[in-house]
N, C-alpha and C positions, 0 to 999 in steps of 0.2 A: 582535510580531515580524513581520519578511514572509514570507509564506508560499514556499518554494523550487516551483518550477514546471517541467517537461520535460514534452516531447511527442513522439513518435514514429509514425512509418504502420508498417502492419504489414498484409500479405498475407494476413490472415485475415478474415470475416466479422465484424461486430459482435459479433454473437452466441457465435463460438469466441472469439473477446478477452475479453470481457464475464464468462464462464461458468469461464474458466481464472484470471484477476483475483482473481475473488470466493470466489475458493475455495480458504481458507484454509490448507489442506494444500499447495497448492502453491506459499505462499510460499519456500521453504528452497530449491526449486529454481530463481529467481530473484531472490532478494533476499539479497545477499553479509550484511546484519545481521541476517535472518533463521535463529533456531537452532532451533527450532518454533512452528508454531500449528495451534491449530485449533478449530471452536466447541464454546462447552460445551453440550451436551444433544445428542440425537437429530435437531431438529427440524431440517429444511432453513432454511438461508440468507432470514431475512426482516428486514424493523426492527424494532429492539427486540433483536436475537439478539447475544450477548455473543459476542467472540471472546477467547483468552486466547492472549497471544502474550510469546516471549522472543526479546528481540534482543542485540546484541554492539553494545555500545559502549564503543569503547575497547576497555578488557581485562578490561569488565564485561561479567555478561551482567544485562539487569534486565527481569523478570517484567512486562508491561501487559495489561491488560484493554480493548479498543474494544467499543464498540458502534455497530451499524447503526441509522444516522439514518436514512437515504434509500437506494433499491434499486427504481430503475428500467431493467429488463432493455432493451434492451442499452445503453444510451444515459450513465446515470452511478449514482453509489455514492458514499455519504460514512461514513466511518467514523469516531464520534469517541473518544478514549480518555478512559476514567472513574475510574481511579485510576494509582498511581506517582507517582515522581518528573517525571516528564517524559510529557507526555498527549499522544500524536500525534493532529491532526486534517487528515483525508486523504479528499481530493477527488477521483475520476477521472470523465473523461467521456471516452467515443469516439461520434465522429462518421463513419457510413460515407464513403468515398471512389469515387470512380468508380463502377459499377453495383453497390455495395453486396460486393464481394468482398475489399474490401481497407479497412482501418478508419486512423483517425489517433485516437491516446490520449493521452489528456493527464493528468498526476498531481497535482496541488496538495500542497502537506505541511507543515504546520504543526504549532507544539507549545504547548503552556500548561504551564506549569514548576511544579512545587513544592518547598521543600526543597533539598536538592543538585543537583533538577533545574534550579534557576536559577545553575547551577555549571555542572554538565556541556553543559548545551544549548546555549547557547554559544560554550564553550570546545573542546569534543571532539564534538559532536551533528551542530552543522551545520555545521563544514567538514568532516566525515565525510560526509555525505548530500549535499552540493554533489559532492562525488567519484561517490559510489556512486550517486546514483539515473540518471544517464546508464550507467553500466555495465550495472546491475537491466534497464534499459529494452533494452538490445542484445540481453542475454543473453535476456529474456523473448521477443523480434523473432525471435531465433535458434530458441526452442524451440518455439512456435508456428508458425515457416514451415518445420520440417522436416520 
């Protein structure tokens, strides 16, 4: 499949974008199919670290597990998912703009299907996520520049 792709600047440092992104707890507060996550074990945010996340799709909510591939502070992060039905693999990079005070982010989001996830992920997944990752991105723009 193609991976769906938005980009947005945002008034924050690399580094405040980058730090609020990766970190997992604050999915729910910008991502509308976000119902929780957060990582499993104690250990801070590195590759290799499982995240265990529930989203809303549809009128489902379904359980995924990603793990960190790549995690280089503040510049990108790939997250790929390891089980479920539907395995989101998710790309972001920020690029500073002007004297480094104000960043441009960009998402990549793709999915590998198994099961009813080659059901849903096309039919309800991503024209869901065609809608809501331009919202995610405003709302996240909004919470970060206030």
């Amino acid at each position: 499949m193609t991976a769906i792709k938005e980009s947005i600047d945002i008034a924050r440092r690399p580094e405040d974008v980058f730090a609020y992104v990766t970190d997992p707890s604050h999915l729910p507060e910008w991502q509308a199919s976000a119902v929780s996550a957060h990582t499993m074990g104690d250990a801070p945010l590195t590759v290799g670290s499982k995240i265990q996340t529930v989203r809303r799709v549809g009128r489902r909510e379904i359980p995924m597990t990603m793990e960190v591939t790549e995690l280089d502070p503040p510049r990108r992060w790939h997250f790929h998912g390891i089980d479920g039905p539907i395995r989101g693999d998710v790309t972001g990079t920020i690029e500073p703009l002007g004297n480094g005070e104000r960043s441009r982010m960009t998402f990549s989001v793709d999915f590998e299907t198994h099961g009813i996830g080659k059901v849903i992920a096309p039919l309800v997944l991503r024209p869901q996520l065609r809608k809501e990752l331009p919202r995610n991105e405003e709302k996240l723009k909004a919470l970060l520049e206030a």
